[in-house]
TINU-949379 format. One line per 8 residues: number of its first residue (from 1); for each residue x, y, z of C-alpha. Coordinates in pm, 1 decimal. Layout:
N
NUM> X/Y/Z ~ ...
//
This chain:
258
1> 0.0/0.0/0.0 ~ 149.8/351.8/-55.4 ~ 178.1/593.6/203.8 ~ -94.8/764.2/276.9 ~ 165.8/1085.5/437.8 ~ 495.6/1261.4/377.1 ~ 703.4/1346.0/628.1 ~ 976.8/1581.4/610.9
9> 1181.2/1559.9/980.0 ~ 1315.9/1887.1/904.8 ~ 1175.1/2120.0/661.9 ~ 1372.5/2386.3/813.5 ~ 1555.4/2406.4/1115.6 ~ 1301.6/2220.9/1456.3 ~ 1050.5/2245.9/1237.0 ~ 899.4/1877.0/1052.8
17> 568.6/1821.5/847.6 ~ 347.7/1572.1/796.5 ~ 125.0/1585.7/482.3 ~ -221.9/1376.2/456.6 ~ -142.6/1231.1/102.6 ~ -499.8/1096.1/-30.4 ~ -548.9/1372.3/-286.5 ~ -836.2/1174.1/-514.1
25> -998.2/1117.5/-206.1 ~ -966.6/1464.8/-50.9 ~ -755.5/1315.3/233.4 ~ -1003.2/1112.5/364.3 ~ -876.8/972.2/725.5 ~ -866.8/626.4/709.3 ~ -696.3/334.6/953.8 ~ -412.8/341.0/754.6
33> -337.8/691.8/741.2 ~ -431.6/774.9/1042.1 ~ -150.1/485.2/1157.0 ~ 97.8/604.3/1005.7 ~ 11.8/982.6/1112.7 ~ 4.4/864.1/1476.5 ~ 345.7/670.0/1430.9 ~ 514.1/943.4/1243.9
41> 393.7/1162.9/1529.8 ~ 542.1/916.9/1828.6 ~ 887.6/907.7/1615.8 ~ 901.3/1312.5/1562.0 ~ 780.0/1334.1/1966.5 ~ 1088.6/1174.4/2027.7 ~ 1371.1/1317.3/1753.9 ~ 1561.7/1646.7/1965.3
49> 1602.3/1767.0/1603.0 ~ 1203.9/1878.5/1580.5 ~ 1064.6/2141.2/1835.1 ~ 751.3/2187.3/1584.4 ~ 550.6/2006.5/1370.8 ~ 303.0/2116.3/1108.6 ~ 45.6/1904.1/955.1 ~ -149.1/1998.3/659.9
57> -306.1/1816.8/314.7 ~ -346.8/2075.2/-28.6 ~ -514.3/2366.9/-84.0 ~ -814.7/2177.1/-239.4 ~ -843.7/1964.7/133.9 ~ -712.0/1933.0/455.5 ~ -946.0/1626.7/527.6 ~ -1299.3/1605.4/388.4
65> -1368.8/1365.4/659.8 ~ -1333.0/956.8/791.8 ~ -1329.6/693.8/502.9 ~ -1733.2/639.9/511.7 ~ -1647.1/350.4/319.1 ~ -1499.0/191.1/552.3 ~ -1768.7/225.1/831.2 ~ -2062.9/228.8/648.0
73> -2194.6/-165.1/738.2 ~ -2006.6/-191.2/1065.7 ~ -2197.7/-241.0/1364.6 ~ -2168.3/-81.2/1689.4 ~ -1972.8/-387.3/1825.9 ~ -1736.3/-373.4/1525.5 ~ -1662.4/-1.3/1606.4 ~ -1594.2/-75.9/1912.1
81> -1394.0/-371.3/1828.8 ~ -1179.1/-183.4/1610.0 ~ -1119.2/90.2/1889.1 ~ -996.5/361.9/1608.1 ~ -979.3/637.5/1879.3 ~ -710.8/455.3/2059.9 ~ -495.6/601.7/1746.8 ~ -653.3/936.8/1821.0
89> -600.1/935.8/2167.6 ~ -217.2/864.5/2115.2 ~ -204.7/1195.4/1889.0 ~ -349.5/1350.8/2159.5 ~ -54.3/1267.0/2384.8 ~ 184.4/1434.7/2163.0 ~ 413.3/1683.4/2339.8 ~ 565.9/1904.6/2119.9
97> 349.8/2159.9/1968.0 ~ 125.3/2094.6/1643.2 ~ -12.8/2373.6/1407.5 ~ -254.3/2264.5/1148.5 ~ -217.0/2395.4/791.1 ~ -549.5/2428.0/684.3 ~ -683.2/2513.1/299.7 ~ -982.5/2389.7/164.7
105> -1239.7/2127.4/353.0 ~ -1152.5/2048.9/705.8 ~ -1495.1/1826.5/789.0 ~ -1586.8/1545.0/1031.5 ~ -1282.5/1373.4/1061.9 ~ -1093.3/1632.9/914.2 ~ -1209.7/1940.6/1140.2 ~ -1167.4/1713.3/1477.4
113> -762.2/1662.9/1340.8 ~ -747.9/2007.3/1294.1 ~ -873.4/2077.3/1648.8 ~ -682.9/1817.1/1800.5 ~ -324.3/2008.1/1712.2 ~ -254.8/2286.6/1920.1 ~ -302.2/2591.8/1658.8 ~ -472.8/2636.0/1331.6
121> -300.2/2876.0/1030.3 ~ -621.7/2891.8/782.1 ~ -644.2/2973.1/438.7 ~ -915.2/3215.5/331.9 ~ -1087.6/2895.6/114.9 ~ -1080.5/2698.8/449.6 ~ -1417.4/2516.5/540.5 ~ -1474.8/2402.5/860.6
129> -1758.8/2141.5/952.6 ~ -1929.3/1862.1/1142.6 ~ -2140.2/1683.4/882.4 ~ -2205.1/1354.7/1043.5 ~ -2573.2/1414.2/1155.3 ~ -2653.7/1401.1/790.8 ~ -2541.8/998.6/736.5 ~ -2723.1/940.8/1050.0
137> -2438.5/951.0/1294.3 ~ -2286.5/1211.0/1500.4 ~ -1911.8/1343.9/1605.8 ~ -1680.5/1057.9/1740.1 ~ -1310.9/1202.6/1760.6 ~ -1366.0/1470.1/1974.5 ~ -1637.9/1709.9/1730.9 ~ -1875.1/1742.4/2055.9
145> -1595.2/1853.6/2286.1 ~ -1357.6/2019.4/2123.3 ~ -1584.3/2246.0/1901.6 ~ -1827.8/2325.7/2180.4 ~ -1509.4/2467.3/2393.8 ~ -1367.8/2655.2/2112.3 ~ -1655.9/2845.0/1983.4 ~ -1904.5/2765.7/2242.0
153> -2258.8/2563.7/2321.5 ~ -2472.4/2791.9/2043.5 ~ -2244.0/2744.6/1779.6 ~ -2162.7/2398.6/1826.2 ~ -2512.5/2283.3/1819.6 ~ -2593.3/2444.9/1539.6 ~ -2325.0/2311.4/1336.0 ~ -2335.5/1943.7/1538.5
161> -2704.8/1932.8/1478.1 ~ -2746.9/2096.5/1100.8 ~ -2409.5/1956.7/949.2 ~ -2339.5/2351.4/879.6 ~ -2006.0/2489.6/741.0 ~ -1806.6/2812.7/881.7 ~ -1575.1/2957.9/668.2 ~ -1243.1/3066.0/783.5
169> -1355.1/3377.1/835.4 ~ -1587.4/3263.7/1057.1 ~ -1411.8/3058.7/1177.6 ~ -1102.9/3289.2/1301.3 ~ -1442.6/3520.6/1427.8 ~ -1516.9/3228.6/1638.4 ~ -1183.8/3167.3/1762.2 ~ -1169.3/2822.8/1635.5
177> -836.3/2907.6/1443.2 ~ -573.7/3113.9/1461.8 ~ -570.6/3402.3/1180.2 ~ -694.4/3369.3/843.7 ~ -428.0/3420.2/554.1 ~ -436.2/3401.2/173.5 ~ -449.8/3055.3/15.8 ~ -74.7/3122.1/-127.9
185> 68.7/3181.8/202.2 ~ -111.4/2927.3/421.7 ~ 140.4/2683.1/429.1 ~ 409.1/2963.4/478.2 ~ 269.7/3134.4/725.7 ~ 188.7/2805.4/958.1 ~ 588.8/2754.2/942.7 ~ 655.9/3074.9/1026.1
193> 471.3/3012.7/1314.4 ~ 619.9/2663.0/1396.5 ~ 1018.9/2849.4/1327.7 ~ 945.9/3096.6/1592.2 ~ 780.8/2825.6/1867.8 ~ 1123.7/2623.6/1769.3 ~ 1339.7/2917.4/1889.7 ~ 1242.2/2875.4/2232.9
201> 1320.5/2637.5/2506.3 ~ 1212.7/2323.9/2395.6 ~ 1123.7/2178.5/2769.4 ~ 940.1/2547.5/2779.9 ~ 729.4/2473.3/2485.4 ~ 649.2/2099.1/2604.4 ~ 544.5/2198.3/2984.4 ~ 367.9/2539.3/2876.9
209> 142.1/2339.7/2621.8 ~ 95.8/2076.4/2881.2 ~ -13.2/2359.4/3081.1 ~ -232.7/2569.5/2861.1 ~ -436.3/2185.9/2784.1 ~ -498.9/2096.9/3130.3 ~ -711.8/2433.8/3163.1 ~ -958.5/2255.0/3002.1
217> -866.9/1876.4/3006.6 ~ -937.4/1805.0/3334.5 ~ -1293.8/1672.2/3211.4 ~ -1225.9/1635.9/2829.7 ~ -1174.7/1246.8/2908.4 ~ -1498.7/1218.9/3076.3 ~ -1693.5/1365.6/2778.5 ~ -1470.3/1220.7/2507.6
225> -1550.5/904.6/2634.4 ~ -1967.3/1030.6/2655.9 ~ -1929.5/1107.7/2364.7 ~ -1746.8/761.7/2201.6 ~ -2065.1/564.7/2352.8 ~ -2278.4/746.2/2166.8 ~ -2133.1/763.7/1868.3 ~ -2103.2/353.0/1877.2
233> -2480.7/352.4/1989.5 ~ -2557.9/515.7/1623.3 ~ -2409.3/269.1/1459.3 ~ -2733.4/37.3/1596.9 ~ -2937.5/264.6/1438.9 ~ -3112.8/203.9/1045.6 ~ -3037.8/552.7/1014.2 ~ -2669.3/519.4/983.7
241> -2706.2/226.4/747.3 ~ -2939.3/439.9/510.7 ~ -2715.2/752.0/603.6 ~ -2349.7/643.2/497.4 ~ -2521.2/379.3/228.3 ~ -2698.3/712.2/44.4 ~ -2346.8/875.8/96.0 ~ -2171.0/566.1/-62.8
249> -2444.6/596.3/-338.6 ~ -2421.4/961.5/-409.4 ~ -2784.6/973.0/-311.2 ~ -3032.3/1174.0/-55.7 ~ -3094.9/943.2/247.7 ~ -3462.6/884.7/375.9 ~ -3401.7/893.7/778.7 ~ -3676.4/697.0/978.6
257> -3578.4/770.3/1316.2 ~ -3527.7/328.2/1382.3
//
Protein backbone atom coordinates (compact mmCIF):
# COMPACT_ATOMS: atom_id res chain seq x y z
CA UNK A 1 0.00 0.00 0.00
CA UNK A 2 1.50 3.52 -0.55
CA UNK A 3 1.78 5.94 2.04
CA UNK A 4 -0.95 7.64 2.77
CA UNK A 5 1.66 10.85 4.38
CA UNK A 6 4.96 12.61 3.77
CA UNK A 7 7.03 13.46 6.28
CA UNK A 8 9.77 15.81 6.11
CA UNK A 9 11.81 15.60 9.80
CA UNK A 10 13.16 18.87 9.05
CA UNK A 11 11.75 21.20 6.62
CA UNK A 12 13.73 23.86 8.13
CA UNK A 13 15.55 24.06 11.16
CA UNK A 14 13.02 22.21 14.56
CA UNK A 15 10.51 22.46 12.37
CA UNK A 16 8.99 18.77 10.53
CA UNK A 17 5.69 18.21 8.48
CA UNK A 18 3.48 15.72 7.96
CA UNK A 19 1.25 15.86 4.82
CA UNK A 20 -2.22 13.76 4.57
CA UNK A 21 -1.43 12.31 1.03
CA UNK A 22 -5.00 10.96 -0.30
CA UNK A 23 -5.49 13.72 -2.86
CA UNK A 24 -8.36 11.74 -5.14
CA UNK A 25 -9.98 11.17 -2.06
CA UNK A 26 -9.67 14.65 -0.51
CA UNK A 27 -7.56 13.15 2.33
CA UNK A 28 -10.03 11.13 3.64
CA UNK A 29 -8.77 9.72 7.26
CA UNK A 30 -8.67 6.26 7.09
CA UNK A 31 -6.96 3.35 9.54
CA UNK A 32 -4.13 3.41 7.55
CA UNK A 33 -3.38 6.92 7.41
CA UNK A 34 -4.32 7.75 10.42
CA UNK A 35 -1.50 4.85 11.57
CA UNK A 36 0.98 6.04 10.06
CA UNK A 37 0.12 9.83 11.13
CA UNK A 38 0.04 8.64 14.76
CA UNK A 39 3.46 6.70 14.31
CA UNK A 40 5.14 9.43 12.44
CA UNK A 41 3.94 11.63 15.30
CA UNK A 42 5.42 9.17 18.29
CA UNK A 43 8.88 9.08 16.16
CA UNK A 44 9.01 13.12 15.62
CA UNK A 45 7.80 13.34 19.66
CA UNK A 46 10.89 11.74 20.28
CA UNK A 47 13.71 13.17 17.54
CA UNK A 48 15.62 16.47 19.65
CA UNK A 49 16.02 17.67 16.03
CA UNK A 50 12.04 18.79 15.80
CA UNK A 51 10.65 21.41 18.35
CA UNK A 52 7.51 21.87 15.84
CA UNK A 53 5.51 20.06 13.71
CA UNK A 54 3.03 21.16 11.09
CA UNK A 55 0.46 19.04 9.55
CA UNK A 56 -1.49 19.98 6.60
CA UNK A 57 -3.06 18.17 3.15
CA UNK A 58 -3.47 20.75 -0.29
CA UNK A 59 -5.14 23.67 -0.84
CA UNK A 60 -8.15 21.77 -2.39
CA UNK A 61 -8.44 19.65 1.34
CA UNK A 62 -7.12 19.33 4.56
CA UNK A 63 -9.46 16.27 5.28
CA UNK A 64 -12.99 16.05 3.88
CA UNK A 65 -13.69 13.65 6.60
CA UNK A 66 -13.33 9.57 7.92
CA UNK A 67 -13.30 6.94 5.03
CA UNK A 68 -17.33 6.40 5.12
CA UNK A 69 -16.47 3.50 3.19
CA UNK A 70 -14.99 1.91 5.52
CA UNK A 71 -17.69 2.25 8.31
CA UNK A 72 -20.63 2.29 6.48
CA UNK A 73 -21.95 -1.65 7.38
CA UNK A 74 -20.07 -1.91 10.66
CA UNK A 75 -21.98 -2.41 13.65
CA UNK A 76 -21.68 -0.81 16.89
CA UNK A 77 -19.73 -3.87 18.26
CA UNK A 78 -17.36 -3.73 15.25
CA UNK A 79 -16.62 -0.01 16.06
CA UNK A 80 -15.94 -0.76 19.12
CA UNK A 81 -13.94 -3.71 18.29
CA UNK A 82 -11.79 -1.83 16.10
CA UNK A 83 -11.19 0.90 18.89
CA UNK A 84 -9.96 3.62 16.08
CA UNK A 85 -9.79 6.38 18.79
CA UNK A 86 -7.11 4.55 20.60
CA UNK A 87 -4.96 6.02 17.47
CA UNK A 88 -6.53 9.37 18.21
CA UNK A 89 -6.00 9.36 21.68
CA UNK A 90 -2.17 8.64 21.15
CA UNK A 91 -2.05 11.95 18.89
CA UNK A 92 -3.50 13.51 21.60
CA UNK A 93 -0.54 12.67 23.85
CA UNK A 94 1.84 14.35 21.63
CA UNK A 95 4.13 16.83 23.40
CA UNK A 96 5.66 19.05 21.20
CA UNK A 97 3.50 21.60 19.68
CA UNK A 98 1.25 20.95 16.43
CA UNK A 99 -0.13 23.74 14.07
CA UNK A 100 -2.54 22.65 11.49
CA UNK A 101 -2.17 23.95 7.91
CA UNK A 102 -5.50 24.28 6.84
CA UNK A 103 -6.83 25.13 3.00
CA UNK A 104 -9.82 23.90 1.65
CA UNK A 105 -12.40 21.27 3.53
CA UNK A 106 -11.52 20.49 7.06
CA UNK A 107 -14.95 18.27 7.89
CA UNK A 108 -15.87 15.45 10.31
CA UNK A 109 -12.82 13.73 10.62
CA UNK A 110 -10.93 16.33 9.14
CA UNK A 111 -12.10 19.41 11.40
CA UNK A 112 -11.67 17.13 14.77
CA UNK A 113 -7.62 16.63 13.41
CA UNK A 114 -7.48 20.07 12.94
CA UNK A 115 -8.73 20.77 16.49
CA UNK A 116 -6.83 18.17 18.01
CA UNK A 117 -3.24 20.08 17.12
CA UNK A 118 -2.55 22.87 19.20
CA UNK A 119 -3.02 25.92 16.59
CA UNK A 120 -4.73 26.36 13.32
CA UNK A 121 -3.00 28.76 10.30
CA UNK A 122 -6.22 28.92 7.82
CA UNK A 123 -6.44 29.73 4.39
CA UNK A 124 -9.15 32.15 3.32
CA UNK A 125 -10.88 28.96 1.15
CA UNK A 126 -10.81 26.99 4.50
CA UNK A 127 -14.17 25.17 5.41
CA UNK A 128 -14.75 24.03 8.61
CA UNK A 129 -17.59 21.42 9.53
CA UNK A 130 -19.29 18.62 11.43
CA UNK A 131 -21.40 16.83 8.82
CA UNK A 132 -22.05 13.55 10.43
CA UNK A 133 -25.73 14.14 11.55
CA UNK A 134 -26.54 14.01 7.91
CA UNK A 135 -25.42 9.99 7.37
CA UNK A 136 -27.23 9.41 10.50
CA UNK A 137 -24.38 9.51 12.94
CA UNK A 138 -22.87 12.11 15.00
CA UNK A 139 -19.12 13.44 16.06
CA UNK A 140 -16.80 10.58 17.40
CA UNK A 141 -13.11 12.03 17.61
CA UNK A 142 -13.66 14.70 19.74
CA UNK A 143 -16.38 17.10 17.31
CA UNK A 144 -18.75 17.42 20.56
CA UNK A 145 -15.95 18.54 22.86
CA UNK A 146 -13.58 20.19 21.23
CA UNK A 147 -15.84 22.46 19.02
CA UNK A 148 -18.28 23.26 21.80
CA UNK A 149 -15.09 24.67 23.94
CA UNK A 150 -13.68 26.55 21.12
CA UNK A 151 -16.56 28.45 19.83
CA UNK A 152 -19.05 27.66 22.42
CA UNK A 153 -22.59 25.64 23.22
CA UNK A 154 -24.72 27.92 20.43
CA UNK A 155 -22.44 27.45 17.80
CA UNK A 156 -21.63 23.99 18.26
CA UNK A 157 -25.13 22.83 18.20
CA UNK A 158 -25.93 24.45 15.40
CA UNK A 159 -23.25 23.11 13.36
CA UNK A 160 -23.36 19.44 15.38
CA UNK A 161 -27.05 19.33 14.78
CA UNK A 162 -27.47 20.97 11.01
CA UNK A 163 -24.09 19.57 9.49
CA UNK A 164 -23.39 23.51 8.80
CA UNK A 165 -20.06 24.90 7.41
CA UNK A 166 -18.07 28.13 8.82
CA UNK A 167 -15.75 29.58 6.68
CA UNK A 168 -12.43 30.66 7.84
CA UNK A 169 -13.55 33.77 8.35
CA UNK A 170 -15.87 32.64 10.57
CA UNK A 171 -14.12 30.59 11.78
CA UNK A 172 -11.03 32.89 13.01
CA UNK A 173 -14.43 35.21 14.28
CA UNK A 174 -15.17 32.29 16.38
CA UNK A 175 -11.84 31.67 17.62
CA UNK A 176 -11.69 28.23 16.36
CA UNK A 177 -8.36 29.08 14.43
CA UNK A 178 -5.74 31.14 14.62
CA UNK A 179 -5.71 34.02 11.80
CA UNK A 180 -6.94 33.69 8.44
CA UNK A 181 -4.28 34.20 5.54
CA UNK A 182 -4.36 34.01 1.73
CA UNK A 183 -4.50 30.55 0.16
CA UNK A 184 -0.75 31.22 -1.28
CA UNK A 185 0.69 31.82 2.02
CA UNK A 186 -1.11 29.27 4.22
CA UNK A 187 1.40 26.83 4.29
CA UNK A 188 4.09 29.63 4.78
CA UNK A 189 2.70 31.34 7.26
CA UNK A 190 1.89 28.05 9.58
CA UNK A 191 5.89 27.54 9.43
CA UNK A 192 6.56 30.75 10.26
CA UNK A 193 4.71 30.13 13.14
CA UNK A 194 6.20 26.63 13.97
CA UNK A 195 10.19 28.49 13.28
CA UNK A 196 9.46 30.97 15.92
CA UNK A 197 7.81 28.26 18.68
CA UNK A 198 11.24 26.24 17.69
CA UNK A 199 13.40 29.17 18.90
CA UNK A 200 12.42 28.75 22.33
CA UNK A 201 13.21 26.37 25.06
CA UNK A 202 12.13 23.24 23.96
CA UNK A 203 11.24 21.79 27.69
CA UNK A 204 9.40 25.47 27.80
CA UNK A 205 7.29 24.73 24.85
CA UNK A 206 6.49 20.99 26.04
CA UNK A 207 5.44 21.98 29.84
CA UNK A 208 3.68 25.39 28.77
CA UNK A 209 1.42 23.40 26.22
CA UNK A 210 0.96 20.76 28.81
CA UNK A 211 -0.13 23.59 30.81
CA UNK A 212 -2.33 25.69 28.61
CA UNK A 213 -4.36 21.86 27.84
CA UNK A 214 -4.99 20.97 31.30
CA UNK A 215 -7.12 24.34 31.63
CA UNK A 216 -9.59 22.55 30.02
CA UNK A 217 -8.67 18.76 30.07
CA UNK A 218 -9.37 18.05 33.34
CA UNK A 219 -12.94 16.72 32.11
CA UNK A 220 -12.26 16.36 28.30
CA UNK A 221 -11.75 12.47 29.08
CA UNK A 222 -14.99 12.19 30.76
CA UNK A 223 -16.93 13.66 27.78
CA UNK A 224 -14.70 12.21 25.08
CA UNK A 225 -15.50 9.05 26.34
CA UNK A 226 -19.67 10.31 26.56
CA UNK A 227 -19.29 11.08 23.65
CA UNK A 228 -17.47 7.62 22.02
CA UNK A 229 -20.65 5.65 23.53
CA UNK A 230 -22.78 7.46 21.67
CA UNK A 231 -21.33 7.64 18.68
CA UNK A 232 -21.03 3.53 18.77
CA UNK A 233 -24.81 3.52 19.90
CA UNK A 234 -25.58 5.16 16.23
CA UNK A 235 -24.09 2.69 14.59
CA UNK A 236 -27.33 0.37 15.97
CA UNK A 237 -29.38 2.65 14.39
CA UNK A 238 -31.13 2.04 10.46
CA UNK A 239 -30.38 5.53 10.14
CA UNK A 240 -26.69 5.19 9.84
CA UNK A 241 -27.06 2.26 7.47
CA UNK A 242 -29.39 4.40 5.11
CA UNK A 243 -27.15 7.52 6.04
CA UNK A 244 -23.50 6.43 4.97
CA UNK A 245 -25.21 3.79 2.28
CA UNK A 246 -26.98 7.12 0.44
CA UNK A 247 -23.47 8.76 0.96
CA UNK A 248 -21.71 5.66 -0.63
CA UNK A 249 -24.45 5.96 -3.39
CA UNK A 250 -24.21 9.61 -4.09
CA UNK A 251 -27.85 9.73 -3.11
CA UNK A 252 -30.32 11.74 -0.56
CA UNK A 253 -30.95 9.43 2.48
CA UNK A 254 -34.63 8.85 3.76
CA UNK A 255 -34.02 8.94 7.79
CA UNK A 256 -36.76 6.97 9.79
CA UNK A 257 -35.78 7.70 13.16
CA UNK A 258 -35.28 3.28 13.82
Amino acid sequence: MPELIIVTPEKQPGVATIQLNRPKELNALNLQLMGELRDALVELDANTNVRCIVIHGNQRAFAAGADIKQMADKTAIDMLMIDQFSTWDRIRKTRKPIIAAVSGFALGGGCELAMTCDMIIASESAQFGQPEIKIGVMPGAGGTQRLTRAIGKAKAMEMVLTGKFISAVEAERYGLVNRVVADEIYLDEAMKLAATIATMSPVAVMLAKESVNRTYETFLDEGLHFERKNFYLTFASEDQKEGMAAFVEKRAPVFTGK
